[in-house]
N, C-alpha and C positions, 0 to 999 in steps of 0.2 A: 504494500500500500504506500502510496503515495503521499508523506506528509507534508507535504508543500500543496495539497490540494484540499480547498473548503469548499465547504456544502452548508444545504442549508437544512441541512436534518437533523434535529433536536437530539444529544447526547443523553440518552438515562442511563446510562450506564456507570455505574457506584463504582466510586475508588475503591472500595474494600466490598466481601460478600462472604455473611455468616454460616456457610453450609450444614454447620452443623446442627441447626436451627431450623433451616428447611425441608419443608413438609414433600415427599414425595422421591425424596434426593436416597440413594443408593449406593455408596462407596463401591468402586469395584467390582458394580452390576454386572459386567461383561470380562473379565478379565481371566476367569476360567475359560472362557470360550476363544477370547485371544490366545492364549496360551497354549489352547489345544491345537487349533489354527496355524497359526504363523510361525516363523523364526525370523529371528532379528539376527543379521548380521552386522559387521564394520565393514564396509571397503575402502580401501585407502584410497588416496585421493588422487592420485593417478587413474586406478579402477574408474573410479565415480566420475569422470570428466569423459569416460567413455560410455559410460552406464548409467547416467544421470537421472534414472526410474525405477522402480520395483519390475515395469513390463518388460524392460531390453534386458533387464539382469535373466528373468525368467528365462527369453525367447533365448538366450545366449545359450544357458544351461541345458534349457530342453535340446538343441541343436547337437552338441560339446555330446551329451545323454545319448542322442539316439546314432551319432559317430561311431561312440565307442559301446553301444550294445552290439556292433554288425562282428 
């Protein structure tokens, strides 16, 4: 986002927000499901300037995958 750019859209949005106070709010709702799901890795940043997505890393690997299953 651009902070050099104004609008004219009313800000409500609280400097501070009590969660633990609010009604409906669920710590960690989904975090079992991420976790079964995903894996998180690091790429170094050499890597990353060539793979700058979750989707090219993917197509990369599945490629790399189906090379070396032959």
């Amino acid at each position: 986002m651009n902070s050099n750019q104004t609008t004219n859209e009313v800000d409500d949005m609280r400097e501070e927000y009590d969660f633990a106070n609010m009604e409906g709010c669920v710590r960690g709702k989904y975090a079992k499901e991420f976790s079964v799901n995903a894996t998180t890795v690091l790429l170094d940043s050499d890597v990353a300037k060539i793979f700058p997505d979750s989707a090219s890393v993917n197509e990369a690997l599945r490629t790399l995958a189906r090379v070396l299953s032959r």
